[in-house]
PDB file of N, H, CA, C and O in Angstrom:
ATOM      1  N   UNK A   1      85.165  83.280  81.258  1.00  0.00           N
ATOM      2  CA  UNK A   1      86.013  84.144  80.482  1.00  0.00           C
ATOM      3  C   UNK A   1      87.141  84.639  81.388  1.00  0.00           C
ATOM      4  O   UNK A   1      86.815  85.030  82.509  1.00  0.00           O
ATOM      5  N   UNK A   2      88.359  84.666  81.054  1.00  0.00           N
ATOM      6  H   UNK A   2      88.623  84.348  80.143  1.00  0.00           H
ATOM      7  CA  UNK A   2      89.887  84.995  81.514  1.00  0.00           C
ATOM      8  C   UNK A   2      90.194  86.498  80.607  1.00  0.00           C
ATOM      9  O   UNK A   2      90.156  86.865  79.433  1.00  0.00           O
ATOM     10  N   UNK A   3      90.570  87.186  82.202  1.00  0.00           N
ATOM     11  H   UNK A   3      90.601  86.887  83.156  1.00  0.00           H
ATOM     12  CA  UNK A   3      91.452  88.527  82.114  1.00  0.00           C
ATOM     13  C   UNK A   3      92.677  87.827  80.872  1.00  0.00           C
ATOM     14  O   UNK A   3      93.254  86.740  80.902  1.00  0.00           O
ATOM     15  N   UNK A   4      92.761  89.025  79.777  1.00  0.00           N
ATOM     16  H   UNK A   4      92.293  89.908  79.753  1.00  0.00           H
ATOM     17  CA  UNK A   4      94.300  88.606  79.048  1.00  0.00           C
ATOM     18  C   UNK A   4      95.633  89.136  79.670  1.00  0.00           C
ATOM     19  O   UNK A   4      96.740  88.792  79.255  1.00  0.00           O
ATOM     20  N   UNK A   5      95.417  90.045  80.752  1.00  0.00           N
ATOM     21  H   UNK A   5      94.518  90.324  81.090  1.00  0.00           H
ATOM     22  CA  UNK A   5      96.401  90.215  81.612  1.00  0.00           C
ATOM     23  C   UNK A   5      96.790  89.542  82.616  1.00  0.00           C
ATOM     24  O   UNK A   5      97.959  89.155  82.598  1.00  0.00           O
ATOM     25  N   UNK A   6      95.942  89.209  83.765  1.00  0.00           N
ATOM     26  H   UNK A   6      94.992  89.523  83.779  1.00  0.00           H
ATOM     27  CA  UNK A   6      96.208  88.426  84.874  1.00  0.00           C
ATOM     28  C   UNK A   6      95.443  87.123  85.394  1.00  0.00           C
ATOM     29  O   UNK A   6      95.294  86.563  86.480  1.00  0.00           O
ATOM     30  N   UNK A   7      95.030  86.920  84.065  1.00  0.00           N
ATOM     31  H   UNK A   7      95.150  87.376  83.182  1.00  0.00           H
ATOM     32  CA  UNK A   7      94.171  85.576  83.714  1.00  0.00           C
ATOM     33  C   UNK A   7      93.332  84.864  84.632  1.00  0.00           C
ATOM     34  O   UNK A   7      93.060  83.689  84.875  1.00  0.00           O
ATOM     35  N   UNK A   8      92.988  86.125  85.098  1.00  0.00           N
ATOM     36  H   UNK A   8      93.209  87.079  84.901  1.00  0.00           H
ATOM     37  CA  UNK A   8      92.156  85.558  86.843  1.00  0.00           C
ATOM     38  C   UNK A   8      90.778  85.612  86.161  1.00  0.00           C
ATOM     39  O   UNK A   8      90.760  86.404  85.219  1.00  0.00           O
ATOM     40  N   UNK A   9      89.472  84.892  86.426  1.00  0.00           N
ATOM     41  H   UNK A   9      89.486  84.249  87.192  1.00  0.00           H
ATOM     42  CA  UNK A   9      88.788  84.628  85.623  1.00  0.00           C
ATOM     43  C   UNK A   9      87.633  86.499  85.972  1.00  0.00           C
ATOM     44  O   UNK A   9      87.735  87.114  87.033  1.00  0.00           O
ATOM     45  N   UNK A  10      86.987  86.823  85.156  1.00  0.00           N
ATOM     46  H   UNK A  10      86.904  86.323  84.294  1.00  0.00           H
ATOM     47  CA  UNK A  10      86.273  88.019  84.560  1.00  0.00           C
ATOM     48  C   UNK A  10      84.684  87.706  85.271  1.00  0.00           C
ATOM     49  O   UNK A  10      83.838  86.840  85.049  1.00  0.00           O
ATOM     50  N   UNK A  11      84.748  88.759  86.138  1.00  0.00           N
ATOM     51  H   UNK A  11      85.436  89.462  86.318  1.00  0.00           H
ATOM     52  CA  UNK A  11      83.115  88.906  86.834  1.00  0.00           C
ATOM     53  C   UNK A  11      82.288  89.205  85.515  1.00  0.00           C
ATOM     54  O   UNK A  11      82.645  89.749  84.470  1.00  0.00           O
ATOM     55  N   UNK A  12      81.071  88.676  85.900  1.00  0.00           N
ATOM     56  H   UNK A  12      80.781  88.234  86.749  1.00  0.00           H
ATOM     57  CA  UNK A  12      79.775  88.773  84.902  1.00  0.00           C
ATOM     58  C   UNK A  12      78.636  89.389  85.490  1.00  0.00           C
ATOM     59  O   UNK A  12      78.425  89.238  86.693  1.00  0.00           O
ATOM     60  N   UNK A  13      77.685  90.241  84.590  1.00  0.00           N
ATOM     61  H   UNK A  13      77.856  90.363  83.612  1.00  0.00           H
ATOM     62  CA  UNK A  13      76.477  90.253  85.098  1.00  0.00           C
ATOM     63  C   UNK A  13      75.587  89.633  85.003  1.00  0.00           C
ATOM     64  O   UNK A  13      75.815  89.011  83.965  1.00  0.00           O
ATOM     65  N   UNK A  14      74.216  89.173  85.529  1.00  0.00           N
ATOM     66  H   UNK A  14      74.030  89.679  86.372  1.00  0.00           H
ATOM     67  CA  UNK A  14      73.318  88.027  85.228  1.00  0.00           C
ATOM     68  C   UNK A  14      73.010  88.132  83.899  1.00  0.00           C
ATOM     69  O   UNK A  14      72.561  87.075  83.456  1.00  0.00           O
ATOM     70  N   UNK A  15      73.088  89.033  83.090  1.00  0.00           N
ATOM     71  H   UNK A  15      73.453  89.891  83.450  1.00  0.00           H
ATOM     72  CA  UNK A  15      73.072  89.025  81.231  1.00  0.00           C
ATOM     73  C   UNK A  15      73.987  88.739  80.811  1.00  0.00           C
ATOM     74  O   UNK A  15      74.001  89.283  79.707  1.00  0.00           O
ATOM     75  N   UNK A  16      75.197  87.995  80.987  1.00  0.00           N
ATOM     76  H   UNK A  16      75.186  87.553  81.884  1.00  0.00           H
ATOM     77  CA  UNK A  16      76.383  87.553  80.810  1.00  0.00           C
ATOM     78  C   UNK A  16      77.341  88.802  80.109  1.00  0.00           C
ATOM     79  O   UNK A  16      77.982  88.773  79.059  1.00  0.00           O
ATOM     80  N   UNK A  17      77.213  89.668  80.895  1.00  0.00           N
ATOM     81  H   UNK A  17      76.691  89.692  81.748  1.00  0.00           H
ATOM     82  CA  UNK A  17      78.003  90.958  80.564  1.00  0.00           C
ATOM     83  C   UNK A  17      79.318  91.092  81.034  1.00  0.00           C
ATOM     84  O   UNK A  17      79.301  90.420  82.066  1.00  0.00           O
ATOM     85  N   UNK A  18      80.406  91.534  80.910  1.00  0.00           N
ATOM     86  H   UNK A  18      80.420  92.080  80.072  1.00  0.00           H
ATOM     87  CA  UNK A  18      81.081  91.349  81.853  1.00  0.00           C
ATOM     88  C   UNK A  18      81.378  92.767  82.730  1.00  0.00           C
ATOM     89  O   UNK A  18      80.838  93.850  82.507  1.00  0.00           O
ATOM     90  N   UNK A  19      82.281  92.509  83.684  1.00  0.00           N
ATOM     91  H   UNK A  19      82.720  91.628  83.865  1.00  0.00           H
ATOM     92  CA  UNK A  19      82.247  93.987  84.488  1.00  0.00           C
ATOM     93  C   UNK A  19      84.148  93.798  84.119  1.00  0.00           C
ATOM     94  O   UNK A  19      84.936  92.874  84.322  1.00  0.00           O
ATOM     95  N   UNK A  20      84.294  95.170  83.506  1.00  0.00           N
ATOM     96  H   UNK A  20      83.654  95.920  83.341  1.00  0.00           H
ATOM     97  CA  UNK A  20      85.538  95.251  82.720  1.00  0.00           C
ATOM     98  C   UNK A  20      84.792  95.625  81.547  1.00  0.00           C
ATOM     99  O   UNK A  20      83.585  95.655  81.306  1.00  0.00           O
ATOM    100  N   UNK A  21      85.764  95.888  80.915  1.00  0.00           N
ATOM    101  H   UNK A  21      86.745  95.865  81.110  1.00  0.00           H
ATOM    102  CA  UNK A  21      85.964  96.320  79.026  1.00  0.00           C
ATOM    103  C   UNK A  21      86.482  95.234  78.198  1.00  0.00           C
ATOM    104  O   UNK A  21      87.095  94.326  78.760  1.00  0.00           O
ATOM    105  N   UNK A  22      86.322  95.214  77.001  1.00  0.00           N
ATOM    106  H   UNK A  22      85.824  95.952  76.544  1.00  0.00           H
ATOM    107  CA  UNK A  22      87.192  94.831  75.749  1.00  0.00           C
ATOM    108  C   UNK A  22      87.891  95.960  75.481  1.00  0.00           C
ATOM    109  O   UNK A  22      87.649  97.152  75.672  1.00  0.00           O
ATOM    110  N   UNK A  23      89.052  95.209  74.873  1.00  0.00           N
ATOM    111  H   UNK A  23      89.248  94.241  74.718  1.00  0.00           H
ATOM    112  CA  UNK A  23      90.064  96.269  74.415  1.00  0.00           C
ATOM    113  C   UNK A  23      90.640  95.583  72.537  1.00  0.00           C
ATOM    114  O   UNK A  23      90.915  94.383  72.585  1.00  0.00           O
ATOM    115  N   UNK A  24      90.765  96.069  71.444  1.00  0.00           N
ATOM    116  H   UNK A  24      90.542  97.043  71.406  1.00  0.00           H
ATOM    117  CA  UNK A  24      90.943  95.612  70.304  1.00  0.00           C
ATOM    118  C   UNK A  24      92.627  95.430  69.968  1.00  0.00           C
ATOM    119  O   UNK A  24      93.302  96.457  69.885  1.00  0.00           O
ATOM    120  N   UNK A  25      93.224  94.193  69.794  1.00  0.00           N
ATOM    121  H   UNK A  25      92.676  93.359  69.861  1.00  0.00           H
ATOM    122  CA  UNK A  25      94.647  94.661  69.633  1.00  0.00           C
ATOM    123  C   UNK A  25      94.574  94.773  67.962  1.00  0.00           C
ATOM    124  O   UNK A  25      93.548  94.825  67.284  1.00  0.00           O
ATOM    125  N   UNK A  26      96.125  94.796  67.443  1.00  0.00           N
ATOM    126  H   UNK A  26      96.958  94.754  67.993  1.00  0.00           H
ATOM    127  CA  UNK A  26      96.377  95.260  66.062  1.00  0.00           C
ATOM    128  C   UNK A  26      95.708  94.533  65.360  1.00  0.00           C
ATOM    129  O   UNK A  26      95.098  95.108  64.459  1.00  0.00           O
ATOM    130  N   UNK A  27      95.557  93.126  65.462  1.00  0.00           N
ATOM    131  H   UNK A  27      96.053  92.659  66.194  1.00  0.00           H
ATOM    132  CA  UNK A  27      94.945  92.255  64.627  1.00  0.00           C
ATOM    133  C   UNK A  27      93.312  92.510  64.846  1.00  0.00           C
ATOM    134  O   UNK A  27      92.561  91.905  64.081  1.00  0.00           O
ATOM    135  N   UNK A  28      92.882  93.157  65.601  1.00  0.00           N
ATOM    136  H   UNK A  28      93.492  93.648  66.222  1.00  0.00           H
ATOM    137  CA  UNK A  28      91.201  93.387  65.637  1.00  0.00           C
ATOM    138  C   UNK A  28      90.770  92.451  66.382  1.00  0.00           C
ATOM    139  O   UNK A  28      89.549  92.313  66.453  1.00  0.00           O
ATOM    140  N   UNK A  29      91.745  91.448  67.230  1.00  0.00           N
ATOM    141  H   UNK A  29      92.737  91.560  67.173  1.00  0.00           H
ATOM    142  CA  UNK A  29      90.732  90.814  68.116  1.00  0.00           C
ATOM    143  C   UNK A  29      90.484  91.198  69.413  1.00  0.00           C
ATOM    144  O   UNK A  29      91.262  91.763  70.181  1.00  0.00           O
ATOM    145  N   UNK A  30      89.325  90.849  69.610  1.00  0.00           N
ATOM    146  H   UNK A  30      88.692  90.390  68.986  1.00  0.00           H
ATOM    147  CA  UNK A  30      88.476  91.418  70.880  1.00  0.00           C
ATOM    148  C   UNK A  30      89.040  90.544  72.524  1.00  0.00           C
ATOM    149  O   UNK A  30      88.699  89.429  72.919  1.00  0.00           O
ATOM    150  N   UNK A  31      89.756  91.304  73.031  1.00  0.00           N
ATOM    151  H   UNK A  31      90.033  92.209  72.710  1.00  0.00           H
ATOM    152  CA  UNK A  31      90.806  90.642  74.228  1.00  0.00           C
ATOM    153  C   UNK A  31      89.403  91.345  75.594  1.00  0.00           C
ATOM    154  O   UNK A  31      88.988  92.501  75.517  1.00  0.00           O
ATOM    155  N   UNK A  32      89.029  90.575  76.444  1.00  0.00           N
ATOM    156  H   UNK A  32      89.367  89.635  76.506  1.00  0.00           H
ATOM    157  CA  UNK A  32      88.594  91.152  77.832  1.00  0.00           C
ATOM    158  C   UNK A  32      89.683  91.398  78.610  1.00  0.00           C
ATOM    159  O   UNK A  32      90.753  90.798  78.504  1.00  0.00           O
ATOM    160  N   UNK A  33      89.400  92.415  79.524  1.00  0.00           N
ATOM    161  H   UNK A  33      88.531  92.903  79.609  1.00  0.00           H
ATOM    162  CA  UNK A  33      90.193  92.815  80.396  1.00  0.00           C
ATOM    163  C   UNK A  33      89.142  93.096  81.863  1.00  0.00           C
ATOM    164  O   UNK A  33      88.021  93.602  81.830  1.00  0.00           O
ATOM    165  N   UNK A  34      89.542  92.831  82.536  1.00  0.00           N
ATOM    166  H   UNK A  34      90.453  92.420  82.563  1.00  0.00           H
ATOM    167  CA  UNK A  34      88.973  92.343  84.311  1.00  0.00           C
ATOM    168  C   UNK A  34      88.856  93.800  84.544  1.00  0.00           C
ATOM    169  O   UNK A  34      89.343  94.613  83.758  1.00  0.00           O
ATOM    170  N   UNK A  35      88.168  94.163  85.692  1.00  0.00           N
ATOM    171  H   UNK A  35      87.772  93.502  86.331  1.00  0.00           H
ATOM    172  CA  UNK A  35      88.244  95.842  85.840  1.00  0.00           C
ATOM    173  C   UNK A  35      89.077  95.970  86.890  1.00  0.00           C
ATOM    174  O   UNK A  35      89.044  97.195  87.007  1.00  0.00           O
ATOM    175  N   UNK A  36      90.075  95.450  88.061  1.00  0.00           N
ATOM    176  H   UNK A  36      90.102  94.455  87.966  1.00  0.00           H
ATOM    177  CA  UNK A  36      91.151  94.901  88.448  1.00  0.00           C
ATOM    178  C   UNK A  36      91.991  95.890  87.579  1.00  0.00           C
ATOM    179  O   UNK A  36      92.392  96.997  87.938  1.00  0.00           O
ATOM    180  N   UNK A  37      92.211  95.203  86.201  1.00  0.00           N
ATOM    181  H   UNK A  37      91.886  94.304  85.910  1.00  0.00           H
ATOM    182  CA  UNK A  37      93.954  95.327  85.776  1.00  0.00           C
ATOM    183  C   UNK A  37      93.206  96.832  84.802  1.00  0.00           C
ATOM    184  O   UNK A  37      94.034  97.547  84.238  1.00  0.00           O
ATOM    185  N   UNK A  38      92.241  97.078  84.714  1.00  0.00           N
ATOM    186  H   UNK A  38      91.568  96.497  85.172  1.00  0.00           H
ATOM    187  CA  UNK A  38      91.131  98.517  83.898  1.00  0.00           C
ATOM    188  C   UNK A  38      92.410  99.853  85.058  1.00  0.00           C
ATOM    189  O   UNK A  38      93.201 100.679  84.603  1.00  0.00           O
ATOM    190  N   UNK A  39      92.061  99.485  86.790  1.00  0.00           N
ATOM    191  H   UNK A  39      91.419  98.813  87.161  1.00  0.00           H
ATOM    192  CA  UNK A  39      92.361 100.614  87.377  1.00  0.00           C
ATOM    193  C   UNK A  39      94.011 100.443  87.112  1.00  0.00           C
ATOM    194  O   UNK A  39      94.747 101.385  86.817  1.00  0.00           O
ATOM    195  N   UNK A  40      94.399  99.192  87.260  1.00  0.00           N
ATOM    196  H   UNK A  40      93.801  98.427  87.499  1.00  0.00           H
ATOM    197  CA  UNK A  40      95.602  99.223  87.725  1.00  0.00           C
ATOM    198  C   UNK A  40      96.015  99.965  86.727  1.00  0.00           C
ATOM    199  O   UNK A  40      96.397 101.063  87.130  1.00  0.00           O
ATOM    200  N   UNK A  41      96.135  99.765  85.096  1.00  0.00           N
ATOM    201  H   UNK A  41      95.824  98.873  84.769  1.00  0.00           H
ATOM    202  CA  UNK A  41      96.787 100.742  84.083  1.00  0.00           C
ATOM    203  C   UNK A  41      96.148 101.981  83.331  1.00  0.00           C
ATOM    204  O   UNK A  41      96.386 102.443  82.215  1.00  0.00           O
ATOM    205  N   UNK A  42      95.006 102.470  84.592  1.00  0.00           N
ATOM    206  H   UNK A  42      94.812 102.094  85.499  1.00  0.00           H
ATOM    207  CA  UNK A  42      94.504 103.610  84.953  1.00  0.00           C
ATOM    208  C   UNK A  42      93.422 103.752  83.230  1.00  0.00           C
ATOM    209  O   UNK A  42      92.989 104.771  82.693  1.00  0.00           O
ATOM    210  N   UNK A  43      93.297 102.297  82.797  1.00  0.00           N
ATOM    211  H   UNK A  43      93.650 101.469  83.234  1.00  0.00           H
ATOM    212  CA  UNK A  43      92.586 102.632  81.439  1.00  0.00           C
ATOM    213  C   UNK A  43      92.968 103.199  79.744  1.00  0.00           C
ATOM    214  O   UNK A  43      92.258 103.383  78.756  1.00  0.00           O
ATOM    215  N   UNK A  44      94.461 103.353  80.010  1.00  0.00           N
ATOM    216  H   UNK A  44      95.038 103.203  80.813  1.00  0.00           H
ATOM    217  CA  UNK A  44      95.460 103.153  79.049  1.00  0.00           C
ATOM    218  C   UNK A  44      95.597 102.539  78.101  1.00  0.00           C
ATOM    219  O   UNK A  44      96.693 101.977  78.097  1.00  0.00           O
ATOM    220  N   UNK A  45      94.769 102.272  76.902  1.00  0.00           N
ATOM    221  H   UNK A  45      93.879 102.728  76.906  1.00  0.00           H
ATOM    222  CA  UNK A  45      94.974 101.404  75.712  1.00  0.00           C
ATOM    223  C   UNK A  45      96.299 100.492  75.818  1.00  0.00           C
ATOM    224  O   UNK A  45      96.522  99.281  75.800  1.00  0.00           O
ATOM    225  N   UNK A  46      97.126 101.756  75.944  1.00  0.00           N
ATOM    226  H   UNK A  46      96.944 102.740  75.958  1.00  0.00           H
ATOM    227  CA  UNK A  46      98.788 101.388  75.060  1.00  0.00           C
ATOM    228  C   UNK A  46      99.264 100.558  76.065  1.00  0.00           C
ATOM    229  O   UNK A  46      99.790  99.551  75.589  1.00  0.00           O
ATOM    230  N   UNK A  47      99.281 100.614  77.578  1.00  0.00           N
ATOM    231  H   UNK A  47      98.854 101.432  77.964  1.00  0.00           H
ATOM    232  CA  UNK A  47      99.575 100.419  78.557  1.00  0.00           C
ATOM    233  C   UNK A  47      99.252  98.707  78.470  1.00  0.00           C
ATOM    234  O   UNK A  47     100.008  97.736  78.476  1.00  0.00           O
ATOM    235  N   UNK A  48      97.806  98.834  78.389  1.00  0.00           N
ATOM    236  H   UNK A  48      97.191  99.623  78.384  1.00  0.00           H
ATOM    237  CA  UNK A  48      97.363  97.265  78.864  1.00  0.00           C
ATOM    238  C   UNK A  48      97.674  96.320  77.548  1.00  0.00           C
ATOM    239  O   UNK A  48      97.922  95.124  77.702  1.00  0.00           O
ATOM    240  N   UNK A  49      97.642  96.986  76.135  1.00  0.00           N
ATOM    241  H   UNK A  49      97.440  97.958  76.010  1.00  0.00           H
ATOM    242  CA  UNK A  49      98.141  95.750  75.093  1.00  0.00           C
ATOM    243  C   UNK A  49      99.327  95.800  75.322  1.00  0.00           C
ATOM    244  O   UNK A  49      99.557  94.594  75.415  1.00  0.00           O
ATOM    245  N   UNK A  50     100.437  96.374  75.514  1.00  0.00           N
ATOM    246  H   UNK A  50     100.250  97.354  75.438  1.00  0.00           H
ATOM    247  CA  UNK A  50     102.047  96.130  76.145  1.00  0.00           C
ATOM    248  C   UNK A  50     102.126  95.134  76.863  1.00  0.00           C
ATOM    249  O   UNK A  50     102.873  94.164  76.738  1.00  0.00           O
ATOM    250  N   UNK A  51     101.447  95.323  77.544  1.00  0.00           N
ATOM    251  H   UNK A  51     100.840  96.112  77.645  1.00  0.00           H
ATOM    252  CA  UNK A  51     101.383  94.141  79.279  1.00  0.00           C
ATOM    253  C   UNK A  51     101.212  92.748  78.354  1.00  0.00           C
ATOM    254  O   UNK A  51     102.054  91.853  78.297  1.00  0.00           O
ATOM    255  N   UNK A  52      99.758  92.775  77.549  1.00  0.00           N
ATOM    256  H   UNK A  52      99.073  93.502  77.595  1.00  0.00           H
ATOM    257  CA  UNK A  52      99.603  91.540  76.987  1.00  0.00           C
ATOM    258  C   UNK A  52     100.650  91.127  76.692  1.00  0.00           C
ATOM    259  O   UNK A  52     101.007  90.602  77.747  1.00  0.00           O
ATOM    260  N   UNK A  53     101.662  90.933  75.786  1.00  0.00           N
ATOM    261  H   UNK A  53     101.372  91.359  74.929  1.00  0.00           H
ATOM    262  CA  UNK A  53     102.618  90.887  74.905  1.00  0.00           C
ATOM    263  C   UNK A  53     103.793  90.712  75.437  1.00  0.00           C
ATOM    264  O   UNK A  53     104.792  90.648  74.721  1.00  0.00           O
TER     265      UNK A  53
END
């Protein structure tokens, strides 16, 4: 699984969890985000779907 920001691929836990969040854009789909680009836009909804886009 790929960060939708910096498309560097998304650490997992051995339950295939990831370490990072989902974040929902307008359309309701479920985007991962790396915990990397989580600090960099300090956890900012608005911040990190902008970036997407």
């Amino acid at each position: 699984m790929k960060c939708s920001i910096c498309k560097n691929k998304v650490n997992e836990t051995f339950l295939k969890k990831i370490i990072g969040t989902y974040i929902k854009d307008k359309k309701g789909k479920r985007l991962p985000i790396c915990s990397k680009c989580q600090t960099k836009f300090n956890n900012d909804k608005e911040k990190m779907i902008a970036e997407i886009k």
